[in-house]
Structures are given as C-alpha cells and as structure tokens.
N, C-alpha and C positions, 0 to 999 in steps of 0.2 A: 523421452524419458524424464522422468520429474524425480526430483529430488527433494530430500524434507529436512529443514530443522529443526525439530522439538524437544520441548523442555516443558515436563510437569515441575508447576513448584505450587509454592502456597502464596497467596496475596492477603493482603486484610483489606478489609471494606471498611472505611475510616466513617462511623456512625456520628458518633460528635471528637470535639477533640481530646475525651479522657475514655472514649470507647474505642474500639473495633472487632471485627468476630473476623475470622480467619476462612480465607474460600480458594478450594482447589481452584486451581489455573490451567492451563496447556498454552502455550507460546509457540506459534507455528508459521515457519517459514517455505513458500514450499518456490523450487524454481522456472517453475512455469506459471507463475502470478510472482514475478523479480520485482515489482516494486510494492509490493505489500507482505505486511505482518499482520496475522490471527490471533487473535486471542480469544478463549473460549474459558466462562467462567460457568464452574460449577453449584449454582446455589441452591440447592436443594428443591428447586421444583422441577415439574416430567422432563423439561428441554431446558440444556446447556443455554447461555446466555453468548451470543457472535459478534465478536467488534473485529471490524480490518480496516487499518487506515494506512498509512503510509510509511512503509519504509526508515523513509529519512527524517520525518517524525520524531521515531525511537533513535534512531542515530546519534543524530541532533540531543533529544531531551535527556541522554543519556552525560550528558557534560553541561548544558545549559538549558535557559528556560525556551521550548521550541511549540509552537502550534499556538490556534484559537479556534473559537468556537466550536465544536462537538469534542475535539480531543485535544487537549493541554498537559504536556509532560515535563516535569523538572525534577533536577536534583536536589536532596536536602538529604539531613540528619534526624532521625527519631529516637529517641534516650541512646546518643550519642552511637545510632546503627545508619550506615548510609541505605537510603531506600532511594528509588524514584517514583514518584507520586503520580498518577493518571488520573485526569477528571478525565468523565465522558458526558457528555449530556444528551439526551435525546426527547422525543416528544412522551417517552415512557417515565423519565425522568433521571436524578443525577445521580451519582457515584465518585468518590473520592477514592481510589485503592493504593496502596502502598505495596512497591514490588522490589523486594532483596536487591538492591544497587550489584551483587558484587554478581549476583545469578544473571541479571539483565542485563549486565554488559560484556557477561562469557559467553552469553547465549548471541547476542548481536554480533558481539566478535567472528562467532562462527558462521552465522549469516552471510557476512563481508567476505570469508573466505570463501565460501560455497560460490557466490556472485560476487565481484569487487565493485564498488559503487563505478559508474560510467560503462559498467558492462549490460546491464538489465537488459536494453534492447536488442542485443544481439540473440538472447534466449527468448524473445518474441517472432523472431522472422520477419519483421516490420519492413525492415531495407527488401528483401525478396517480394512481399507481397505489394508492398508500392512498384518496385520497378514493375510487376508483372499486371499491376492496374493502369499504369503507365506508358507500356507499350503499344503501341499504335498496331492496328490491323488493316487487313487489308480492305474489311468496309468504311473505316475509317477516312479512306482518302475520298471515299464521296463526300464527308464532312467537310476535308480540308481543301478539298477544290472550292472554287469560286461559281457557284451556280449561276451568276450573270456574267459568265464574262464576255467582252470583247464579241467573241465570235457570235454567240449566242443573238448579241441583239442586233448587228448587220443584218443576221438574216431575217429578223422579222422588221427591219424597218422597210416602209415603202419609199 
C-alpha cells in the first residue's frame, strides 16, 4: 500500500535579485520511494518540470545550509519572510526557487510522521529480500563442497 504526502503551494523562480515570477509547485512524498522527495514544477510548457532528490536533503536544508552540486538547499529571510531557497542545476540549466519556509517544514514535518527518519528501510523489504538471496540451496552445496578433495585424487593416482 503506498501512501502520499502532498502539498500544492507556490514557489518563485528567483530571475535576478530585484526579480521573480511565481510558479505552481506539488511537493511529493510517497511511502514506497521512503527516501525521496518530488517535486514537480509547473512552468507553463506541455510537461511539468521532475526533481527527486533526497530526503534528508530537505530535512537537513530546512534548518541549515545542506547538499552540493545538483541540489543546494538553505535557509534565509526575503523582505523579512523566512523562505528556503533550492538551487538545482542540471545540463538543461539552473534555477534559484524560493519555497514558503513555514509550508516546507509543515509539509516535511508530516513526511517524518508518515516514516520516522531510521525507518525507510523497513518499507523497502530489503532485510527479506537479502536473507532470501542469501539462503543457500540445495544446488548450492555442489558449490560448497571441495571438488578436489582428498578422496577424489587417491583414486586417480597410480
């Protein structure tokens, strides 16, 4: 069973520092992908725009300065409003957004309840599916025997 957390809000797309234009968002947590967050931005052409990065990322950048290279998140103030700022960078190119500090960290809050951080793995099935790659069969013991042993070369020596 999978479970979601979203949240439409609005972001700004920070153009230079005396611009921004404002672009729908969706903020998506779902609990059968436990260590990532979605984000899908709406900017006016045919297909939504897809970023998923990590989790603990937004966690983390949601009280200090956390990540490098493709996704960088921190806190700060803009005309005395708290946002958290997301760079993203890709080969398409960059983006500065500014995301409502108080929406982004009711929204992660709720995340953390859904899954509590050190739980993720258990909503993978990981432990089950190692022990069961892990278990020995019973062709297996042709592997673990010793195809030379002992006995084997008595009888072919003269």
């Amino acid at each position: 069973m999978q479970n979601a957390v979203e949240r439409e809000l609005e972001v700004k797309l920070v153009l230079s520092p005396e611009r921004s234009v404002p672009v729908p968002a969706r903020l998506s947590y779902f609990t059968d992908d436990p260590y990532a967050v979605h984000i899908t931005f709406h900017v006016g052409s045919e297909s939504p725009v897809h970023w998923t990065f990590a989790r603990e990322l937004l966690v983390e950048g949601v009280f200090r300065p956390s990540g490098h290279g493709d996704v960088r998140i921190w806190p700060t103030k803009v005309h005395d409003q708290g946002v958290i700022c997301v760079a993203l960078t890709s080969p398409d190119g960059d983006a500065l957004l500014e995301v409502p500090s108080a929406a982004a960290a009711a929204w992660v809050e709720r995340t953390l309840r859904v899954v509590p951080p050190g739980t993720e793995s258990t909503l993978l099935g990981l432990e089950g599916a190692l022990a069961e790659l892990l278990t020995p069969l019973p062709a297996d013991d042709l592997w673990l025997s010793d195809p030379w042993s002992q006995e084997d070369q008595q009888d072919g020596e003269a």
